[in-house]
C-alpha positions in Angstrom: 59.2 -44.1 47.9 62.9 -43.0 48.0 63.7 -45.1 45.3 60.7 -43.8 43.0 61.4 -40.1 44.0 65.3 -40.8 42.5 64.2 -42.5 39.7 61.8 -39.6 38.6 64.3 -36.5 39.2 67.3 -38.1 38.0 66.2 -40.9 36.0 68.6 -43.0 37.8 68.0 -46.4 39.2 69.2 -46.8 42.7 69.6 -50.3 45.1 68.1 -50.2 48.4 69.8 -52.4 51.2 68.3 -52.3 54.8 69.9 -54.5 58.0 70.8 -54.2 61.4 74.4 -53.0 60.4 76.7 -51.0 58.0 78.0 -54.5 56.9 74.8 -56.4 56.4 73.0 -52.9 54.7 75.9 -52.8 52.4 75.3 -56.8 51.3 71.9 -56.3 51.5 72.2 -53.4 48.4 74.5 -55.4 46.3 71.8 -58.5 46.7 69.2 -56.0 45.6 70.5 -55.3 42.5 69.0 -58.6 41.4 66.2 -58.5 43.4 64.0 -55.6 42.2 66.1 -53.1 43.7 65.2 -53.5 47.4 66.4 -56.0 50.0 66.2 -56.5 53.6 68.3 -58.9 55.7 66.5 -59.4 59.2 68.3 -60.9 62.0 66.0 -64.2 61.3 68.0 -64.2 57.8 71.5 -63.7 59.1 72.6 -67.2 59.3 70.9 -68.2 55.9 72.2 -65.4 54.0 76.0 -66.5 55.5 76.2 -69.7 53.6 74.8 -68.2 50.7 77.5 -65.2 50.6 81.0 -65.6 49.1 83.4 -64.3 51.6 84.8 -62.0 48.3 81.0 -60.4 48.5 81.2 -59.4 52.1 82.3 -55.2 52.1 85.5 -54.8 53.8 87.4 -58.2 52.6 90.0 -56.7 50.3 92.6 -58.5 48.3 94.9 -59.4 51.1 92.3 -60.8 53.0 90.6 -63.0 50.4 93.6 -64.6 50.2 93.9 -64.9 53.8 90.7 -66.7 53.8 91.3 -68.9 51.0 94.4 -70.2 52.4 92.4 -71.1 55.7 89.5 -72.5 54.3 87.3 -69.5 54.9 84.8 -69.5 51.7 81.9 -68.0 52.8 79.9 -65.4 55.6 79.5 -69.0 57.9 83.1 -69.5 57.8 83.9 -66.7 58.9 81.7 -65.7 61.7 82.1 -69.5 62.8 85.9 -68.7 63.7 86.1 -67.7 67.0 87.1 -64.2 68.4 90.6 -65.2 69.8 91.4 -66.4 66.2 90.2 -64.2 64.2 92.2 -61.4 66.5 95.0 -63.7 65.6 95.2 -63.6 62.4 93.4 -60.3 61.4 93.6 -58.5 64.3 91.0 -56.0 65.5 89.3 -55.4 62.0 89.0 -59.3 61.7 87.1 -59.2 65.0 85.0 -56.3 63.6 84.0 -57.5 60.7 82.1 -60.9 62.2 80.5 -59.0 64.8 78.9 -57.0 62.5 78.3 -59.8 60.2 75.8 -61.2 62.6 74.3 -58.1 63.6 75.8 -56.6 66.3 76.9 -52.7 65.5 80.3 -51.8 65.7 80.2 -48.8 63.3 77.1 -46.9 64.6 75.7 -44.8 61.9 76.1 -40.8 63.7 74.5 -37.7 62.7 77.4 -35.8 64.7 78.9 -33.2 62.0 82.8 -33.2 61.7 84.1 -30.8 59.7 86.8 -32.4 57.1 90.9 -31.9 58.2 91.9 -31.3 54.5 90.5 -31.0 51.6 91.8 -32.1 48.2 91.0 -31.9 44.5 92.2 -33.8 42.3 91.6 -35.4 38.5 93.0 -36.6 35.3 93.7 -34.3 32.7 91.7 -36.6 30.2 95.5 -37.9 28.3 99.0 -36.6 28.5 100.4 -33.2 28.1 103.2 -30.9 29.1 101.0 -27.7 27.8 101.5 -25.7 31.0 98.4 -23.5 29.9 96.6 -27.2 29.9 97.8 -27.8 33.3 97.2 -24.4 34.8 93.7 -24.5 33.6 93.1 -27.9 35.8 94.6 -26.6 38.9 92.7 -23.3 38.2 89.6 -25.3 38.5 90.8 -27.6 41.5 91.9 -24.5 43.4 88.0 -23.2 42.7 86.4 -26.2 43.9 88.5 -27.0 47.4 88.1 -23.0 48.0 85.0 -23.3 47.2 84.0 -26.1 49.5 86.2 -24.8 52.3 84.1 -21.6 52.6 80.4 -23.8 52.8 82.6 -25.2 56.0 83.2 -21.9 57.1 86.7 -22.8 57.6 90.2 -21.6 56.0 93.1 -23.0 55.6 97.2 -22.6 56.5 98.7 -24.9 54.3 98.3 -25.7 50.2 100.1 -27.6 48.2 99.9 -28.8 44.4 100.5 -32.3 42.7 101.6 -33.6 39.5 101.5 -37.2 38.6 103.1 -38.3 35.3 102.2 -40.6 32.5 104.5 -42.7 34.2 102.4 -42.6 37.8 105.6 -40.6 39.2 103.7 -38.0 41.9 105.6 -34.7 42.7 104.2 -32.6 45.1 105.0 -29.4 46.9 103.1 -27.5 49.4 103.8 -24.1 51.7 102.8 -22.8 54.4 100.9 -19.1 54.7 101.5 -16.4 56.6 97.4 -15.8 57.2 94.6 -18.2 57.1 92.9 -18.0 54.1 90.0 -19.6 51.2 90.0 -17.0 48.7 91.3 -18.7 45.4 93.1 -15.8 44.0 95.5 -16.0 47.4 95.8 -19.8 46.8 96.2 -19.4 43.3 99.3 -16.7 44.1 100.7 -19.3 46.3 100.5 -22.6 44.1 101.6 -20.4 40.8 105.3 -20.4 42.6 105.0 -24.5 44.2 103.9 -25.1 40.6 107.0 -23.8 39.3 109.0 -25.5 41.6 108.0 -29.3 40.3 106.8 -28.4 36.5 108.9 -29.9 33.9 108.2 -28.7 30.2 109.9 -32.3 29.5 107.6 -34.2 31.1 104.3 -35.8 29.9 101.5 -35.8 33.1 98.5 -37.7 33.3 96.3 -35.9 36.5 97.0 -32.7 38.8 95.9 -31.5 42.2 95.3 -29.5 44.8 95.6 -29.6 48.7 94.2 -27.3 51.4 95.7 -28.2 54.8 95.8 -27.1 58.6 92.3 -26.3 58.4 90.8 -23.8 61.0 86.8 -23.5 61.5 84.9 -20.6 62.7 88.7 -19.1 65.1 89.7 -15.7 65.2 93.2 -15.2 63.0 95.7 -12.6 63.9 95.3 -9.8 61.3 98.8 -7.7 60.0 98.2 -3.9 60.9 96.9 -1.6 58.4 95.9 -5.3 56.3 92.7 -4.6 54.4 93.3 -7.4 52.0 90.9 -9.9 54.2 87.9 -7.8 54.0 88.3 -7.3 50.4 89.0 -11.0 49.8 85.8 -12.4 51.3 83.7 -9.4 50.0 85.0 -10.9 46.3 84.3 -14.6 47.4 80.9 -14.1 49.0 80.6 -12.6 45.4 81.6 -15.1 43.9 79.7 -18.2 45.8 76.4 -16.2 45.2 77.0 -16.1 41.3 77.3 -19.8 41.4 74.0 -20.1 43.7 72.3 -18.5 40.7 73.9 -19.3 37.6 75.4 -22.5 38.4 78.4 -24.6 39.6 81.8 -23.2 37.6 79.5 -20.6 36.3 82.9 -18.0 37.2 86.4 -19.2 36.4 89.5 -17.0 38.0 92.8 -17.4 36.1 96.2 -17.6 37.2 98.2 -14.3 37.9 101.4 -13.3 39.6 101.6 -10.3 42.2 99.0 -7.8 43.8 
């Protein structure tokens, strides 16, 4: 039913994997991309589906680790969860360990329902080729700035700290960040803020390939320490309420604040 119900709203095809563990589910889903799109590995399937499973396959062996197991033999699932736990703590350490137990179906990664709100946020993209148009560039972190502000707010939270990156067509990253004097997620304050660590680290010389944002030293639902005679705040989240609600109705990026300098 969940797979029909995506494929008729979004017309996009979707693999269903279903197992006693994160590990197993995961396999489970890249098997059912050749299976009709749904498949289940049972813990009467485990050991059957280890010999059958290039140790390359299994989610969580990366590069380093492929070549780890190549160099000791380790080809498949059954290799692997035949080494004992002594050796794999060894020669992997914990997330060696890990890894087999949940291979044969005991959790080590329960799946929780417990909300934690996210430390940081960051936005971040290519600019779709290289340029040193700083109208180009403040555009993108215009619409970076919009989007983490905008997604700090559905937390409820603001932040203390923002910074901005620049990485060139040369995958040199320059970043600066600062910290605020209030807590804030209105973009306009950000966008005050970044406009001078932008300055800092643009080159008019220089060719960049992606930019980005960073909101940092998050705070969630905590009262702030206001300056006396400050009405700024009030105003602030008055405008970005406003603003949230005219994206509700007309759509994401339906508003788009520009860059400006002062009050």
């Amino acid at each position: 039913m969940i797979k029909e119900t995506i494929k008729e709203k979004t017309d996009i095809d979707v693999s269903i994997g279903i197992s006693l563990t994160k590990t197993l589910a995961k396999l489970a889903s890249d098997k059912a991309k050749n299976t009709g799109g749904i498949y289940a590995i049972g813990s009467r399937k485990i050991i059957k589906e280890m010999r059958t499973t290039k140790v390359e396959e299994i989610w969580g062996v990366g590069r380093q680790t492929y070549k780890f197991c190549q160099r000791w033999g380790i080809l498949n699932g059954t290799d692997l969860i035949s080494r004992s736990d002594e050796w794999l703590k060894a020669k992997l350490g914990k997330v060696g360990v890990e890894l087999k137990h949940e291979l044969i179906g005991q959790v080590v990664s329960p799946v929780s329902n417990k909300y934690e709100p996210p430390k940081s946020i960051q936005n971040t993209s290519a600019i779709g080729g290289f340029t040193s148009d700083i109208s180009i560039i403040k555009s993108e972190i215009s619409r970076h700035i919009h989007n983490a502000c905008s997604r700090l707010r559905k937390h409820n939270g603001k932040c203390t700290i923002v910074g901005v990156m620049l990485r060139t067509k040369d995958f040199y990253v320059y970043t600066k960040r600062k910290t605020l004097l209030q807590p804030t997620n209105f973009e306009l304050t950000v966008q005050n803020e970044i406009s001078e660590l932008l300055d800092a680290i643009y080159s008019s010389g220089t060719l960049y390939r992606s930019t980005g944002v960073m909101l940092e030293g998050l705070t969630y639902n905590a009262e702030e320490q206001l300056f006396l005679f400050d009405t700024s705040s009030d105003k602030d989240e008055k405008l970005a309420k406003c603003i949230d609600r005219i994206e509700e109705k007309f759509g994401k990026n339906s508003i788009k604040t520009g860059f400006y300098r002062g009050k």
